[in-house]
C-alpha positions as CSV (number, residue, x, y, z in Angstrom):
1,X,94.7,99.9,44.6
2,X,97.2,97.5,43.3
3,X,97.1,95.1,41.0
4,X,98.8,92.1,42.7
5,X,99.2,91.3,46.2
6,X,101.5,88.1,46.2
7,X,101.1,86.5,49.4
8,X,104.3,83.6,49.8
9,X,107.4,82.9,51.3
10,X,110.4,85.2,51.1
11,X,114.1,83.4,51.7
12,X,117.7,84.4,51.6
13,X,119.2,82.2,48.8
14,X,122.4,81.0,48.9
15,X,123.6,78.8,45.5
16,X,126.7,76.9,46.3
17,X,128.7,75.5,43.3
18,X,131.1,72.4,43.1
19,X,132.6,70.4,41.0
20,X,132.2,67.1,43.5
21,X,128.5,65.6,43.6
22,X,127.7,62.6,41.5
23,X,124.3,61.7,40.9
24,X,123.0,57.8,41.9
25,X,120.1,56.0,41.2
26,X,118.4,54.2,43.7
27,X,115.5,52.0,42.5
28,X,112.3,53.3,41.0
29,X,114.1,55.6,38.7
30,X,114.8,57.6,41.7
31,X,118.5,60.6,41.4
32,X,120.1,61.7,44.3
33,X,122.5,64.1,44.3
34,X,125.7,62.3,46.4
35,X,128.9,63.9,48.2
36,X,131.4,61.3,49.6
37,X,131.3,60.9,53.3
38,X,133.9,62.3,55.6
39,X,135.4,64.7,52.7
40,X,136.1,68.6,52.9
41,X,134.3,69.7,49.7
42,X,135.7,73.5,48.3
43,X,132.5,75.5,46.9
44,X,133.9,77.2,43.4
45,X,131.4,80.1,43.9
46,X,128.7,81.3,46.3
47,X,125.9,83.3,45.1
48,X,123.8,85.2,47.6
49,X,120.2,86.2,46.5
50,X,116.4,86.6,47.5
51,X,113.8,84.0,46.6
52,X,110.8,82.5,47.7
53,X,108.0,82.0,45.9
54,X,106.3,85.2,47.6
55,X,108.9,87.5,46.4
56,X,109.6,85.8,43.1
57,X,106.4,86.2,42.0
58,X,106.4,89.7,43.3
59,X,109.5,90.6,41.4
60,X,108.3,89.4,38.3
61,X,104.9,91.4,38.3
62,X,106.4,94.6,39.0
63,X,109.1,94.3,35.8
64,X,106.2,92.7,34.0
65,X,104.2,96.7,34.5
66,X,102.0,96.1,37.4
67,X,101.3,97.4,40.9
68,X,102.9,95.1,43.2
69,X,102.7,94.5,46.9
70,X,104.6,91.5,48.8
71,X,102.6,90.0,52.1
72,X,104.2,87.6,54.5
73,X,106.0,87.6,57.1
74,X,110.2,87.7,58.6
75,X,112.2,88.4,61.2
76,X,114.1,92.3,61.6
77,X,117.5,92.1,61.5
78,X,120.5,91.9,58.7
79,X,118.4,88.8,56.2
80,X,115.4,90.9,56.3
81,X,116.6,94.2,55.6
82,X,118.1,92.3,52.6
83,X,115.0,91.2,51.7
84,X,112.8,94.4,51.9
85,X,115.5,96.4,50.0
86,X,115.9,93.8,47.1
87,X,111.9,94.0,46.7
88,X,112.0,98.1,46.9
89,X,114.3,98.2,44.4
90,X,112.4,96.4,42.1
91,X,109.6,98.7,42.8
92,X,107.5,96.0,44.9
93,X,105.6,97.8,47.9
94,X,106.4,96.3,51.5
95,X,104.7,98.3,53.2
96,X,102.1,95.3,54.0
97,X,105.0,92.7,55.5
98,X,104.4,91.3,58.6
99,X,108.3,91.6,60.4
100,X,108.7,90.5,64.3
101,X,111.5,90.6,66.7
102,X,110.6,87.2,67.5
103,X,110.5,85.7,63.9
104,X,113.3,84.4,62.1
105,X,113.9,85.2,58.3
106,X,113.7,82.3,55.8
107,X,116.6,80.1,54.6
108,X,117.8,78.3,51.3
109,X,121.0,76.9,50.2
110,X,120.4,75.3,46.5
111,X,123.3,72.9,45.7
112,X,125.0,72.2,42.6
113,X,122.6,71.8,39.4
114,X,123.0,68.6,37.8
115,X,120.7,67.9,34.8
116,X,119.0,71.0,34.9
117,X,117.7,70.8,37.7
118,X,118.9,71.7,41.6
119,X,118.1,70.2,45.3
120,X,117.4,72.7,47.6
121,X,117.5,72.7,51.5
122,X,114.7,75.1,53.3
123,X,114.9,76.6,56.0
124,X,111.0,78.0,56.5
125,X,111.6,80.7,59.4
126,X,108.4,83.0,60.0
127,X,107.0,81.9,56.2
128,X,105.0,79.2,58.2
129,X,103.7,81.6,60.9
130,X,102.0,84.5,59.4
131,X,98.2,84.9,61.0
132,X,95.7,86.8,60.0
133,X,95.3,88.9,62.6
134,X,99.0,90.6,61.9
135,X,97.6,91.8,58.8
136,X,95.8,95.0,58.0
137,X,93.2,93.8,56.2
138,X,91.7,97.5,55.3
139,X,94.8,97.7,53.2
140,X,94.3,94.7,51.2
141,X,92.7,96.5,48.0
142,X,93.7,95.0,44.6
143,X,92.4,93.6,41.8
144,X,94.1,89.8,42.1
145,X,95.7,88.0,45.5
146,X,98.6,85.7,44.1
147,X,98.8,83.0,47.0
148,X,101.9,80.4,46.9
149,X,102.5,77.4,48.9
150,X,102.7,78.2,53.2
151,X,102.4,75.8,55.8
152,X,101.0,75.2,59.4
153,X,99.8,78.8,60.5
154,X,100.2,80.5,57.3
155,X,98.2,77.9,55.3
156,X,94.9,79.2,58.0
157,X,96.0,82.2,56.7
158,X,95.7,81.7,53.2
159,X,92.2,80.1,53.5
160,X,91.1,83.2,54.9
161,X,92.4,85.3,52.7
162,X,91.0,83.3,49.7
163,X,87.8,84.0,51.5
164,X,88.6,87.7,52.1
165,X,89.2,88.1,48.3
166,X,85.8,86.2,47.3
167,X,83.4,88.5,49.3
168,X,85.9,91.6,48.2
169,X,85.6,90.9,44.4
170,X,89.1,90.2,44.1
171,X,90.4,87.5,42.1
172,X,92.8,84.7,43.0
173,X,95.8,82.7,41.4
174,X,96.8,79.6,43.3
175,X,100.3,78.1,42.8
176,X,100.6,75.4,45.2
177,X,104.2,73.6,45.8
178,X,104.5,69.4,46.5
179,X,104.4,70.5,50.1
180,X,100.4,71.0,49.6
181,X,99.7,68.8,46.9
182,X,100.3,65.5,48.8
183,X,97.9,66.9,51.3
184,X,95.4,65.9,49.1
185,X,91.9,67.6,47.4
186,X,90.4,67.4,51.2
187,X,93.0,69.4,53.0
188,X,92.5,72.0,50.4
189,X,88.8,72.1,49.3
190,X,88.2,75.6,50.5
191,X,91.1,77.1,49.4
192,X,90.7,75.5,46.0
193,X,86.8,76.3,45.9
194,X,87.9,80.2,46.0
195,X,89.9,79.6,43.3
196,X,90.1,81.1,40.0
197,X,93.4,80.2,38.5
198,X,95.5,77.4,39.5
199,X,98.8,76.6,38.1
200,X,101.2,73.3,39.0
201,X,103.5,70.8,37.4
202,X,102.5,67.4,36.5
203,X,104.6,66.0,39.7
204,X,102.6,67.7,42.0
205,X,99.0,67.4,40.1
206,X,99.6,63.2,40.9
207,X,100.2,64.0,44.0
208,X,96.7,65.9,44.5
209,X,94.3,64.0,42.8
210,X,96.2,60.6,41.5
211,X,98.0,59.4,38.7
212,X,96.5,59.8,35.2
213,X,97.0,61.5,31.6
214,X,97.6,65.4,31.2
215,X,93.8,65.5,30.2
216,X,92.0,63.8,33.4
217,X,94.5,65.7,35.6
218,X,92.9,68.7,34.4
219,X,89.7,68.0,34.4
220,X,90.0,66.7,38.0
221,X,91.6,69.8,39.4
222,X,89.0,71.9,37.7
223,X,86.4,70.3,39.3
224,X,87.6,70.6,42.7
225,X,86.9,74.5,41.8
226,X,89.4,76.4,39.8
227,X,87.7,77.8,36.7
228,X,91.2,77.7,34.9
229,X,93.4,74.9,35.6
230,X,97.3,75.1,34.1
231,X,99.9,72.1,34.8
232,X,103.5,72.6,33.5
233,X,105.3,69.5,32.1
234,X,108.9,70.7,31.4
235,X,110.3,69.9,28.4
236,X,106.7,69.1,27.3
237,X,105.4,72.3,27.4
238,X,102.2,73.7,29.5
239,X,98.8,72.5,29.5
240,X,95.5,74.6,30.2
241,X,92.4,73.7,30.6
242,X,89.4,77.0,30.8
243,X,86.1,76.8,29.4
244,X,86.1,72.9,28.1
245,X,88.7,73.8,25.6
246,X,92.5,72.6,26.4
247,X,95.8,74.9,25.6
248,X,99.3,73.5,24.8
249,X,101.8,75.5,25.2
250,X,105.1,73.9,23.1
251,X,108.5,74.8,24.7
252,X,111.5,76.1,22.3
253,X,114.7,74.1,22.1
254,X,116.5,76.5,24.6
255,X,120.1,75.2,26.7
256,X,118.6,75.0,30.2
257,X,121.2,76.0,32.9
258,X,118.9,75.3,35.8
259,X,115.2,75.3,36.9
260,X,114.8,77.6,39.7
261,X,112.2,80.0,39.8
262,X,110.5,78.6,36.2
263,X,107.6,77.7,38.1
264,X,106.9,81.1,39.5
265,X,108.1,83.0,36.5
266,X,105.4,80.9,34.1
267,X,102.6,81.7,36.7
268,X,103.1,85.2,37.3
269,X,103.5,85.8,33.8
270,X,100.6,83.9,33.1
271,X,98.3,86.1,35.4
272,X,100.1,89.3,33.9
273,X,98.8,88.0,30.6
274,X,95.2,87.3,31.8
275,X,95.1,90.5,33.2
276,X,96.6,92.3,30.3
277,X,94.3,90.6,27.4
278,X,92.1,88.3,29.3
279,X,93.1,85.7,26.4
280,X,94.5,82.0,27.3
281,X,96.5,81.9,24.2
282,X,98.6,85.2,25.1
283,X,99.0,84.5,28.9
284,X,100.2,81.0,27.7
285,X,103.4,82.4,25.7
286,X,103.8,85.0,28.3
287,X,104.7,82.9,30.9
288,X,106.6,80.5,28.9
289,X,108.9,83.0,27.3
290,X,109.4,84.1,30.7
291,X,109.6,81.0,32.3
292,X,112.8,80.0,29.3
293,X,114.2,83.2,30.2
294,X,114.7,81.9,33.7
295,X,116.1,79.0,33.3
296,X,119.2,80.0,31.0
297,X,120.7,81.5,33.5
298,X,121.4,80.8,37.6
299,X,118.5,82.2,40.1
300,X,115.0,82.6,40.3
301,X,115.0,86.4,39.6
302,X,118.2,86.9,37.2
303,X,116.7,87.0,34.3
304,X,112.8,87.9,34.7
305,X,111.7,90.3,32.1
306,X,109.8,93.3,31.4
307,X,106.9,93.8,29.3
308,X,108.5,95.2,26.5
309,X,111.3,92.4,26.4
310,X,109.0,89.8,26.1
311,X,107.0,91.1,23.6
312,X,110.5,91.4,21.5
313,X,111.3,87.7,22.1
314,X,108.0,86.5,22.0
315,X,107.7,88.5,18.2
316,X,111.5,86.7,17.5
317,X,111.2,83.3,19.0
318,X,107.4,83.0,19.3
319,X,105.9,79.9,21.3
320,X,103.4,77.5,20.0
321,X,100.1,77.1,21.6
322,X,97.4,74.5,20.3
323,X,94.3,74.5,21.5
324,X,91.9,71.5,21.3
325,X,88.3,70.9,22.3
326,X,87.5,68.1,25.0
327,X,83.9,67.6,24.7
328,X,83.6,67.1,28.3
């Protein structure tokens, strides 16, 4: 049995570095990341890797000590192969991935980081066509499905499996991207309703259930049907809400180089701690120290550590978690 299946998208990442873009602001407090029309722009450095929110997720649950498999699906030629021997080195079982001659393998190019933070440009391949019957559901025995954000087939698949996993006994962590969260509480009432532990940013919790302070966000999300509810804020820190009581999670003062991957390493980390010591408060500076760990460096992988290394810099530059009762 394992002790994670992450179900997701899997991409071949490409980070392309330059020293031309500008960033403009166009009303509303709106960036955008500008290159000059017409010009021949020189890329300093290319960096190839493998993301996606299926294999990030992955990744980081097999360094963090746990049984990992990787579901979803991609083509079978040279971007695949890529893929499937990143994951087994990490020790992540793909044995359950869906591959067809027909499919085509999924696509990113992240351009130049500019405040922290990165535009990216997806290319979604086979991640959106993954159905239920190309999946050996016999072999789907574990103790927690982690299901990120897939779209137009895949999403059918993911309500089924949420359903799969409630009659099985088997929990499941949600964490949903923008590209569901404008869809709204009524596109994703069952998958939510199956729900254990959800985690999003503050961005994308607007976007589900309207704008509002940290606390009626998470009071709303929880009851659409997740019994624990987790919205990250950035810079100011993570907020949980289980049991009527709310968690903040205070970030350190850490130089960010970029945010890719931050997301996936706080919720991974977050279900390795709620499966390690079923307590909010440890799961909570889990993920975070993982999650800071990320972002120092380029990548959604580079830097994802083990148990034992976050215990060290958890024990050397702990993180701050209050935790307040709403009387709800």
């Amino acid at each position: 049995m394992y002790d994670v299946i992450t179900v997701g998208s899997s991409t071949v990442d490409v980070f392309a570095h330059t020293d031309y873009c500008e960033m403009v602001e166009v009303g509303k407090g709106r960036e955008y990341i500008a290159y000059p029309v017409g010009a021949k722009i020189l890329i300093d450095e290319l960096q190839f890797t493998c993301g996606g929110g299926g294999t990030n997720t992955a990744v980081s649950l097999s360094r963090l000590g746990h049984k990992v498999a990787f579901l979803g699906k991609m083509g079978i030629m040279e971007n695949s192969k890529k893929i499937v021997e990143a994951l087994k080195d990490e020790k992540v079982d793909t044995s359950l991935i869906v591959r067809s001659g027909k499919g085509r393998t999924g696509y990113s190019v992240i351009l130049d980081s500019k405040k922290h933070d990165r535009t990216i440009l997806v290319y979604r391949g086979s991640n959106n066509d993954l159905k239920l019957n190309e999946i050996k559901l016999k072999k789907l025995k574990a103790k927690w499905f982690f299901l990120s954000t897939m779209m137009e087939t895949s999403f059918k698949t993911l309500e089924s499996l949420s359903n799969y996993a409630v009659k099985n006994n088997i929990g499941v962590m949600l964490n949903i991207s923008s590209y569901l969260a404008k869809k709204g509480p009524k596109f994703l009432r069952n998958l939510l309703k199956n729900t254990d532990i959800i985690v999003l940013n503050k961005e994308e919790a607007c976007m589900m259930v309207g704008k509002g302070d940290i606390k009626k966000l998470l009071v709303k999300i929880h009851k659409l049907g997740p019994k624990t509810t987790a919205i990250t804020d950035g810079r100011n820190g993570v907020y949980i809400y289980h049991e009527n009581k709310m968690y903040i999670g205070m970030p350190n003062n850490i130089k960010v180089v970029e945010t890719t991957g931050a997301g996936d390493a706080f919720a991974s980390s977050f279900l390795s701690g709620i499966m390690r010591k079923n307590d909010i408060e440890f799961a909570v500076k889990l993920g975070m120290t993982n999650a800071e760990s990320v972002i120092q460096y380029h990548g959604a992988k580079e830097k994802l550590l083990s148990y034992n290394e976050a215990l060290k810099i958890m024990k050397k530059r702990p993180i701050k978690v209050i935790k307040k009762k709403l009387g709800l």
